[in-house]
C-alpha positions, 0 to 999 in steps of 0.5 A: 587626249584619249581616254583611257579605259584599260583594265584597272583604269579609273574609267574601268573601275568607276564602271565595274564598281557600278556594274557589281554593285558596289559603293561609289569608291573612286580608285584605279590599279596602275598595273592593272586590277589586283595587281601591284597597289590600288590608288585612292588619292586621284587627281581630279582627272582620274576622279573625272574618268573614274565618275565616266565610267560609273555614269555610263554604266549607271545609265546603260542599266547593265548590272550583274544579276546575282540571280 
């Protein structure tokens, strides 16, 4: 099965929660982020792809500089 890294997907936002800075907060956006209602209760996996995305981006070190 292929992963889904859509915008608004959990994968898309365990990435940008780790990239922004923001705390560990498993969550997706069906219709894309902002747009129509934010899902907080995952399944386990959509609570897997959400931990991917945070993962990858935590050991790629690629963080916003708020400079």
């Amino acid at each position: 099965m292929k992963l889904n890294k859509s915008h608004g997907s959990p994968h898309d936002r365990g990435g940008a929660d780790s990239y922004y800075g923001r705390s560990y907060s498993p969550h997706y956006w069906p219709n894309g982020t902002g747009h129509g209602y934010k899902v907080v209760d995952l399944t386990e996996e959509q609570r897997k792809e959400y931990n991917d995305g945070w993962n990858e981006n935590e050991e790629l070190g690629h963080f916003k500089d708020w400079g």
